[in-house]
Each structure stands twice: as structure tokens, then as C-alpha cells.
N, C-alpha and C positions, 0 to 999 in steps of 0.2 A: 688367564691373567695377563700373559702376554698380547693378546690379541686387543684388551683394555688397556694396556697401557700406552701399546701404538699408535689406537683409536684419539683418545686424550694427545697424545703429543702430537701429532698431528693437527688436533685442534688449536691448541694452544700455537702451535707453530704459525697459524693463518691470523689470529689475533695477534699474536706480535707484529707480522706482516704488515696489516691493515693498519696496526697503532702508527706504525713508522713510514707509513704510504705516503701521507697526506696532512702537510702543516696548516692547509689552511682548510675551512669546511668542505668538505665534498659534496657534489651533487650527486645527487642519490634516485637510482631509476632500474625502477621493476617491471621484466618483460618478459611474457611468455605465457604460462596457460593451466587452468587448475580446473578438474574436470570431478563432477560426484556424481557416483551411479547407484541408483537401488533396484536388485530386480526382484519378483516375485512370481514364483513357477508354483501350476500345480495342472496334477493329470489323474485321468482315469479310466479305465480298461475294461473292455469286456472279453472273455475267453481269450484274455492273451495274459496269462499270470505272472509269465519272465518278462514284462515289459519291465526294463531299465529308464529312469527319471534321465530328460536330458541335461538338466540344468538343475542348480542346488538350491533347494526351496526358498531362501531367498539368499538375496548376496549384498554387500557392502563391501565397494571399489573406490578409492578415493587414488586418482594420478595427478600428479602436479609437477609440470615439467618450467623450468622457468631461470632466468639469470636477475641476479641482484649487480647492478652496476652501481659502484661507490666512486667518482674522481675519474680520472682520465683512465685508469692505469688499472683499478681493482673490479675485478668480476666474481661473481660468484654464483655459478650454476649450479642447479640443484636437481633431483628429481627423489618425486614419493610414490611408490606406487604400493597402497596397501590393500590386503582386503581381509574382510571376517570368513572366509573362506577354510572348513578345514583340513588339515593333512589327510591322507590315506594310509602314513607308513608309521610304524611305529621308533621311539626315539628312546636310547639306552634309560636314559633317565627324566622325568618332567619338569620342562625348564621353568626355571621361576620367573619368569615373563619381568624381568627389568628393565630397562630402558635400552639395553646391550641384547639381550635376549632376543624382544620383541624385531627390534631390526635387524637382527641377523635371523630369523624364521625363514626360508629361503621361498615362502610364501608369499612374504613381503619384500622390497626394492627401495631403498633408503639410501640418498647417496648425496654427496656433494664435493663440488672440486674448486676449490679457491681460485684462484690465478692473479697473480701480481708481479708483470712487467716477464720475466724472463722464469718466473717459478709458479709452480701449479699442484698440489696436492690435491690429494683421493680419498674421500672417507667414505666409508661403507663398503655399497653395493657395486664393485669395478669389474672392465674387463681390461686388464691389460694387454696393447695390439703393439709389438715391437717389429717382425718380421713373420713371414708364410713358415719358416721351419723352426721359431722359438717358441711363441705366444700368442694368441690374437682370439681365441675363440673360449676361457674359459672363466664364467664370474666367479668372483672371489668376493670374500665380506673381510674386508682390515683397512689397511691404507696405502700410498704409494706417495710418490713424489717425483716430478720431472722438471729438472733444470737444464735452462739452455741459453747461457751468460755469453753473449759473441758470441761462438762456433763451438764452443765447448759442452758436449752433451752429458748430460747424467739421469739416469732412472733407475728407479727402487720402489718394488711391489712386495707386499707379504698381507698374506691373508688367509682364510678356509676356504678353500675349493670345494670341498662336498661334507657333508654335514653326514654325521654317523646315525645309521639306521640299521636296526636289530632285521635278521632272518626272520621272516615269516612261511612256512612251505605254506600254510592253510591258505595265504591269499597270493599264494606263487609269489614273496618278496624274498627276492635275492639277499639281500641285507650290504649293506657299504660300511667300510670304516672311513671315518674323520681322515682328511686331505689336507694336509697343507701345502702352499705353494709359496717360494720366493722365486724373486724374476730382479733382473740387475742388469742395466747396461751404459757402458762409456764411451765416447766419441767425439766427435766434432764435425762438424760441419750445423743442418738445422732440422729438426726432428720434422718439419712438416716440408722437407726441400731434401739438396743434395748433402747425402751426409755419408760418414763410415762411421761403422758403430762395433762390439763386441758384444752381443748377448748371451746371457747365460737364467737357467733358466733348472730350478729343482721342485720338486714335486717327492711328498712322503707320505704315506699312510701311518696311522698312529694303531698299532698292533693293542696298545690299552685301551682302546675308544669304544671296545662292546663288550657287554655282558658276557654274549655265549660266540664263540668262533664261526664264522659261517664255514658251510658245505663246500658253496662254488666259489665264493667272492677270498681270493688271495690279496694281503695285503702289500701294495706295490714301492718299488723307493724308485726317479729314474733323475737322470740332470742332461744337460742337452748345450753346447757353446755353439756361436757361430757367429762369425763373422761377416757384417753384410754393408754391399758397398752399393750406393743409390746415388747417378750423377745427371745431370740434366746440362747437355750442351745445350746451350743458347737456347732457342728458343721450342727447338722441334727437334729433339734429339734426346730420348732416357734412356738409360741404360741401368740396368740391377742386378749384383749377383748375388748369392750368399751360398756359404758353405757352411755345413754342421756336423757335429759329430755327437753321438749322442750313449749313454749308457745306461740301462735299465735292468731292473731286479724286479722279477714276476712275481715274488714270491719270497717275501723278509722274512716267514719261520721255517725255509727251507735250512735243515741242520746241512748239508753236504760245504762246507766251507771251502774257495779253494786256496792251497798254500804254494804263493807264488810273492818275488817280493813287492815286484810292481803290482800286485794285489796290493798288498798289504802298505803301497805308499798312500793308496786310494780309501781307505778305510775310515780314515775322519770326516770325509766327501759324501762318500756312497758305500753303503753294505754289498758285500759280491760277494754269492754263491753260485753253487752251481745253476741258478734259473737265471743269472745274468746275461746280460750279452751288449754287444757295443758296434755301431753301426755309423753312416757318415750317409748323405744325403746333398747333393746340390742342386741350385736353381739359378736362371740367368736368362733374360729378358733384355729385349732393342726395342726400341718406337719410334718412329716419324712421325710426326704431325703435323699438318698445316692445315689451312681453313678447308681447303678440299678433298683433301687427300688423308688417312691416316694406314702405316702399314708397320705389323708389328708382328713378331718372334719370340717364341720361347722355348727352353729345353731345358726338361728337370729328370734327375736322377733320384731317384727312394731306395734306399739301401732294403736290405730282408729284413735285417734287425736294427734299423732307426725307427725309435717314437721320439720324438718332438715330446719336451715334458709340458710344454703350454697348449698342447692341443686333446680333446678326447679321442678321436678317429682321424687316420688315416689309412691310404691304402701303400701298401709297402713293395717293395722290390719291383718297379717298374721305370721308363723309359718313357720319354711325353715328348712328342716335336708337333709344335701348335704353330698357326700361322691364321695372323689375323687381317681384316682391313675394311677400311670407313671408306665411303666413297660420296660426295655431295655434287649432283648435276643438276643443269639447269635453273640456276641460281639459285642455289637451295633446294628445292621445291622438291628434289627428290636426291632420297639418302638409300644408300646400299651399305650394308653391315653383314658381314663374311666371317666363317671361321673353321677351319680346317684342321683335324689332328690327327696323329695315330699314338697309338699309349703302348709298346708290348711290355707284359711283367714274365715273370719268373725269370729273371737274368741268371740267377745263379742258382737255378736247378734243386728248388729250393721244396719243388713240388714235383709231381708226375708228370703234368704237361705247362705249355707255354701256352699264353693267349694275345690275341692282338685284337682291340679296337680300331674302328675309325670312327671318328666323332666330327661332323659337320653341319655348319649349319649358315642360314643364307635369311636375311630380312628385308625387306623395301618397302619403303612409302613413298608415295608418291601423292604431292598435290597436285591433280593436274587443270584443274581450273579453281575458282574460287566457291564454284558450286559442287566438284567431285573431284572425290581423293579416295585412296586403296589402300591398302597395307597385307603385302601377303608375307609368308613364313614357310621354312622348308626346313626340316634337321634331320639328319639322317645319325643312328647306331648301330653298328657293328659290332660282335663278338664273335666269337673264333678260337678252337686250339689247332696244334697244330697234329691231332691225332688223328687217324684214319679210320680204325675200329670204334664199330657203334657204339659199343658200351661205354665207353670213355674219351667218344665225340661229343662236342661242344658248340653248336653253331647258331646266334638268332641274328636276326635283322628286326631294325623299328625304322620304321620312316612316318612324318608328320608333315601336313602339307595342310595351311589354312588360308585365306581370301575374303579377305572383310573392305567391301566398299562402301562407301559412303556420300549421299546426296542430298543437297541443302539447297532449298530454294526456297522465296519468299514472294505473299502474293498480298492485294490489297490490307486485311484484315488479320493473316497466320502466317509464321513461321512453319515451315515444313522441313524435319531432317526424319530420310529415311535409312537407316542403315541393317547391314545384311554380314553373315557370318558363316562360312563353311569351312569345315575341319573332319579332316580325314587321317585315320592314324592307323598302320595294319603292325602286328608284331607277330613276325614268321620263328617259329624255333623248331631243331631237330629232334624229332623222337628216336630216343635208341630201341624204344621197344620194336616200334612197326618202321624203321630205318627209311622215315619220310621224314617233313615238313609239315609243321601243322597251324597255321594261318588262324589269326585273331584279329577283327575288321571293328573299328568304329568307325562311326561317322554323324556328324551335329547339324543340321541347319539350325539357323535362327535367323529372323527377320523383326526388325525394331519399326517402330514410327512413334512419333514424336513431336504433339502438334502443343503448336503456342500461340494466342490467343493478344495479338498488339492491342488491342481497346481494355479488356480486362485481364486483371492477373491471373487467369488458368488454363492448366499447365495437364497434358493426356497424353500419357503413356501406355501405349500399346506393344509387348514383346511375345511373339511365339517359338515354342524352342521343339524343335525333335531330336530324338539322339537313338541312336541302335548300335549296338554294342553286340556283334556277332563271335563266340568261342565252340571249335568243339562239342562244347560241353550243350551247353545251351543258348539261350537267343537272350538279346534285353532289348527293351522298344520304352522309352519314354516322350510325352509329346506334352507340354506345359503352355500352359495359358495365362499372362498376368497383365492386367490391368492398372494404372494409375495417375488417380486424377488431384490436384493439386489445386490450392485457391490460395490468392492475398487478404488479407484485410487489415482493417485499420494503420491507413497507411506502408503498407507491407510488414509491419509489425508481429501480425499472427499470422502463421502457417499451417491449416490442417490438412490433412489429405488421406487418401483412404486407398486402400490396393486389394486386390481379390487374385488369387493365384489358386486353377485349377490345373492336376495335372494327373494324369493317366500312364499304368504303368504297369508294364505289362513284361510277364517271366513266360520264357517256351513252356508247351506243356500246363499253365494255368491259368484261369482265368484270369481279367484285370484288379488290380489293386488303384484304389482312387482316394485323394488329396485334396480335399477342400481348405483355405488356407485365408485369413483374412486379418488385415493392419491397418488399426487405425492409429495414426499419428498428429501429431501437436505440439509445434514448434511457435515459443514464444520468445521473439525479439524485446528485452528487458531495455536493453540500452545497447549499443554499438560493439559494446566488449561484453555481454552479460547476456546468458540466453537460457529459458527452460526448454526442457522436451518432456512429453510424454507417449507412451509407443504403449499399446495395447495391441498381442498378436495371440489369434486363436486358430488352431491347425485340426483339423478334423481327418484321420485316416480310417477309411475303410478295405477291407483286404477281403482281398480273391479266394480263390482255392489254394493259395502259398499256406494261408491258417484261415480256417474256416470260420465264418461266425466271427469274427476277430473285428475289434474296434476300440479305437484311443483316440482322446481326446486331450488337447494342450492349452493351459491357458499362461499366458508369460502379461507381468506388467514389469515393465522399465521407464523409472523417474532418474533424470539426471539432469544436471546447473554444471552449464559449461561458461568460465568465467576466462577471460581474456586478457594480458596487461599490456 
């Protein structure tokens, strides 16, 4: 009932808005994009009986992403993304699909955000993004509001976070109870520039929201404040920091209550018992920037026991000194992008051992003529404790190294672009059993060409890829083959084109397994904003000695009007 009546005033709140916007007609202008998709799968098997359908026999996707512009000053984005698609988990009770219902189905994406002049509201389908240690990563289905009148900031989220879902052991479902979230913050300065703000930020589980109790799933309450300060000297100068503290309850029908009185000031806030606990966490960031240069800083501290109540995951009790930098030479033409860390956690001895990361990584492109350009990549990981004995040593390495050139030349009749890819990735880790090192190697060629036809409209796509994948355990060798040829007609209007993808692939120990793979396509240009497709794709696998005898066949159709404003 509450979650309806926020939805409604919220509505009503953007039609007031709008009535009081605009004394004289508005111009009225719709842009952006509304897309309908229909697919149709079916498959069939010989001696392979556990074959799994990949796709659901058929599907109904409609997304519409788009902004209504009314007057100078009134906007109104919107986004739909729904589909006939159905659940897998089961729900305390059958909702009666109302118009509240259906949009909140977490299946479905229903959302729209007003904006008029210096105020903006949120209905539906939100995520509120306030700060890295409040909010930013969790949707919610209610409403919000952000005001920012001259320098004066204001924000206010409430909605369902996770929608309640009954234990199943039979198909391993965990079971969740109903989430709600509220999120609030004050300040001044400008929510999308230099500003200082307060956020605060609660999160509860509803203990009445299922039938039967689950097993593993505790039902959690947590709140999290922080204050965060974002300034931007002049022109090439940011700086950010924020500080949080936070306090969370594992576990609301934990009976061990504790009797303390600063407890007990805290009690209309947050429930605290004994599965509670309360933690603090910092973060703070410098940047330079200029056209050629950019170099930049950071250090963040994660307390053992801070959760951020606007986030699902993170990783806790750790130490991060990051160092970054942009670098543009040669009048552009070539960029270097750099980045450097070490992370250690267990600061407070929270566990048996301590670990340290180094996290680094290095990219470049370079254009160096108008006919060839490169782009290579390097990152390296690290992990590590700081124990000596095998048993409760801890030690890998990954390093990734790739090299993609690229060459473009043009001769009386064809465009010619040949481009090339190599990637090499090893991940070394310590066995405590046999107190070595045990080495895991891939590595990918692929080679593209890509010929283009100036007299007529077609278009030959030729890519071959190999890939080997070396473990211990066993080998992997895949080598793929795909073809694709493209045509205009009627004035470049119609687009069909057709692609054949064979590929080979092959397990230590048995025979090949083979992938015959074939799409045809049909793109029609309706009008400049308005286009149909049609994509027919059929995949034919047959298998090695991995399952004997073994063969599946796929056939997929997809109709979809992609419509333009």
C-alpha cells in the first residue's frame, strides 16, 4: 500500500509540475528508440537426453528507451523493457497482475523520470547512484526525487530491493525475503559537479514476507551515513573523499538482545543484537588532467565489519594504493593508459593469514600511418599470503598479453582491411599438495579480412580464429572458420546477407567434436528511422568420443521493428 501511494504521488507530483511549467504552448519532441523482438527456438537430440533448450521457445521482448521533450525546461525519459518471459522461482503468493504488479515483476523494467528545471523524479524501475560507499549498484521498484535549486542539494529514494521468494531445496532455491530500501541525501554544491553532500542510506528485510522460514537465507536490517566531499579546481584538478560508517544486523530473529543504553538510543533506527556489528570505511582520490597528460591517485580503506547498505557485494577489511595515468603523444595518434595497485586485507587480524595483491595493467594504441595502427594490452595479478607452510600457502600469478594490428589499404576497385589478434594468458598457482607450481596456458590467434567492393554494394567477410587452452588436467584446441557475405539493393534499402561458421574442437584424450553453424539474415530499411530484420540461424553439433553417437540440432527465428525518433 505504501509502495502505491508513493508511486501515485510521485505521479501527480510531475503533472503539477508540467501544468505550472509552461504558460504558453509547448513544443513538444520525441527522441530516442523503441525496439520489438520475437524469437522462436526449437531443438532436437539424438543420444544426448540431458540436452538443456538454450533459449525459451519463444519470446516477447519489447524495449523502449526514449525522452519526451515538452518547452524549454520539461523532459521526460522514459524506459520499457518487458517480456512474456517466465519466472523460475517460486513467489509467497500469486500476484494479481494489476497494473502495480505487472511493473514491478522484476522480469519487467518500467520506469520514468520527469525533470523540470532544477527537479527530477523516479518512478519505477531505479537505481539510485549517490557515492562508491552509500548507493550506486542496487535497482529498486518505488520512487525518488532529486532537487538541486542553486547549490542547494536534496535526494530521497524508497522502494523494493528484492522481491520475496519462497525456499525451494528441490531446485536448490535459497529463498529471499522482501527488501526494502530508503536512501536520503543533503548538500550543496551540484549533484553532477563540485559538491558536499550527507548520505544516508537503510536497507530491511520484512521477516513477514514468506510463508515457511528459510534454512540459509537470515533476514537482514543494516544503515550506512557518509559524508562525501567532490571538488574540481579549475580546470584540471579533482579531488574526492568520503567517509562512512555503517551498522548491520545479520540476522533480525536472532533473540540474544544486547542491554546497553547506547543500544537502546539506537533502537527506533536499527534492531541490534548480538549478530550486529558497526564499521567505518574511507575513500579519497586526486586527478590532473590536461589534453596530454592525465595522472591520478587513490587510497581506500574497508573496515572488517562495514557493508555499505546501498551496495550487494563487497570486499571488506582491505587497504588499496592505486596510481593511474593517460598519456597522448605524437599528436594524438598515440595514447598510453597505465595503472598500478597493491590491495593488502586482513588489517585486523580478522582471519589466519594476510594477503597482498598487485594489480597492473598497461594499454596502447597507436595510429601510425593512415594505413596501419596497433593496439596492444598487458595486466598483470597477483595474490599472495604471507604464510610459509604449504598447507596454508597461498600464491598465483595471471598475466595477459595481447597485440591486435591492423592494415587498411585501397586499390582501383576494393577496399582492403586486414586485421590480426594475439592473446596469450598463463595463470601459475601453488599446489599445497605436490608443494610446486602448476601452470595453465592459453593462447588465440585470429586473423580477419575484409573485402569491399566500390562498384557494387558487396561486402566479404572472411575471420579465422584458433584458440588452445592448456591445464594440468587436459588440453582444449578450438580452430573456427566464418564466412560473411553481404549485398545492397534497392537503393541500399534491403540488406540480406548470409554467414557459414564451421569450427572444430577438440578435448585431450578424444576424438573431435564438429559445429556446423549457418544465418541467414534480412535487414529492411522502412524509412530512415524505421527498420525490419529477420535472422534465421541453424547450428548443427556433432560429437566426438566426449558422448558417443551424440547429435543436436537448433533452429532459432528472430523477428524484430526497430523504430527510431
Amino acid at each position: 500500500m505504501k509502495t502505491r501511494l508513493l508511486f501515485f504521488t510521485f505521479f501527480f507530483l510531475t503533472l503539477i509540475v508540467y501544468a505550472q511549467s509552461e504558460k504558453e504552448k509547448p513544443k513538444v519532441n520525441l527522441s530516442g528508440a523503441i525496439d520489438l523482438h520475437y524469437d522462436i527456438y526449437d531443438y532436437s537430440e539424438e543420444n544426448y537426453p540431458t540436452f538443456r533448450a538454450r533459449y525459451p521457445e519463444d519470446l516477447f521482448r519489447l524495449n523502449a528507451n526514449a525522452t519526451l521533450q515538452i518547452g524549454k525546461h520539461l523532459s521526460i525519459p522514459f524506459g520499457i523493457n518487458i517480456t512474456n518471459q517466465s519466472t523460475l522461482y517460486n513467489l509467497p503468493s500469486v500476484p494479481n497482475e494489476n497494473l502495480i504488479d505487472y511493473i514491478s515483476n522484476p522480469r519487467n523494467n518500467i520506469s520514468i523520470h520527469p525533470k523540470y528545471k532544477w527537479i527530477q523524479s523516479h518512478i519505477g524501475t531505479h537505481t539510485p547512484d549517490y557515492s562508491e560507499l552509500s548507493t550506486g549498484d542496487i535497482n529498486i521498484f518505488g520512487g525518488g526525487i532529486d532537487l538541486n535549486p542553486g547549490k542547494f542539494i536534496f535526494s530521497f529514494n524508497y522502494g523494493v530491493s528484492q522481491r520475496a521468494i519462497e525456499e525451494n531445496t528441490m531446485f536448490n532455491i535459497v529463498g529471499a525475503y522482501e527488501q526494502k530500501i530508503i536512501a536520503a541525501r543533503i548538500g550543496f554544491g551540484k549533484i553532477e559537479g563540485s559538491k558536499f553532500t550527507i548520505n544516508i542510506v537503510k536497507i530491511k528485510d520484512d521477516v513477514n514476507s514468506l510463508l515457511s522460514t528459510p534454512i540459509d537465507a537470515k533476514p537482514i536490517e543494516g544503515i550506512s551515513l557518509s559524508p562525501l566531499v567532490e571538488v574540481k579546481f579549475g580546470k584540471k584538478i579533482f579531488f574526492k573523499t568520503e567517509t562512512a560508517v555503517s551498522v548491520f544486523t545479520s540476522d533480525l530473529l536472532n533473540s540474544f538482545d544486547i542491554d546497553n543504553d547506547i543500544v537502546d538510543s539506537f533502537k527506533d533506527i536499527i534492531k541490534i543484537n548480538a549478530s550486529s556489528k558497526g564499521d567505518f570505511s574511507h575513500v579519497s582520490s586526486l586527478e590532473w588532467k590536461s589534453k596530454k597528460l592525465t595522472l591520478g591517485g587513490e587510497v581506500k580503506y574497508i573496515g572488517p565489519g562495514f557493508v555499505p547498505a546501498g551496495f550487494r557485494n563487497i570486499e571488506k577489511d582491505i587497504l588499496d594504493y592505486k596510481f593511474k595515468t593517460t598519456v597522448k603523444l605524437f599528436k594524438g595518434k598515440t595514447n598510453i593508459n597505465a595503472m598500478f595497485g597493491i590491495r593488502t586485507n586482513n588489517l585486523q587480524n580478522t582471519t589466519l593469514q594476510s594477503t597482498k595483491r598487485i594489480i597492473s595493467n598497461v594499454n596502447i594504441f597507436s595510429q601510425i600511418s593512415k594505413s596501419f595502427s596497433f593496439n596492444t594490452s598487458y595486466a598483470n595479478f597477483g595474490f599472495n599470503n604471507n604464510i610459509s607452510e604449504d598447507l596454508l600457502r597461498i600464491e598465483m600469478v595471471n598475466n595477459s598479453f595481447s597485440l591486435s594490428p591492423t592494415y587498411r589499404f585501397d586499390t582501383e576497385k576494393f577496399n582492403h582491411q586486414i586485421g590480426a589478434n594475439a592473446n596469450f594468458n598463463s595463470f601459475d598457482q601453488f599446489d599445497t599438495t605436490t608443494a610446486v607450481f602448476i601452470a595453465s596456458k592459453s593462447k588465440s590467434y585470429s586473423l580477419n579480412y575484409n573485402l569491399l567492393f566500390k562498384e557494387i554494394p558487396l561486402n566479404i567477410n572472411t575471420m579465422l580464429l584458433n584458440l588452445k587452452n592448456e591445464t594440468p588436467v587436459s588440453d582444449f584446441i578450438m580452430t573456427n572458420y566464418i564466412t560473411t557475405i553481404s549485398y545492397k539493393l534497392f537503393d541500399k534499402k534491403v540488406t540480406p546477407s548470409l554467414s557459414l561458421n564451421l569450427a572444430s574442437i577438440k578435448n585431450q584424450g578424444f576424438t573431435k567434436d564438429k559445429r556446423v553453424s549457418t544465418r541467414f539474415k534480412f535487414d529492411y530499411k522502412i524509412n530512415k528511422k524505421l527498420k525490419f530484420r529477420f535472422s534465421y540461424r541453424f547450428n548443427k553439433y556433432t560429437y566426438g568420443s566426449t558422448r558417443p553417437n551424440a547429435l543436436t540440432k537448433e533452429n532459432r527465428i528472430q523477428l524484430s521493428l526497430l523504430k527510431k525518433f
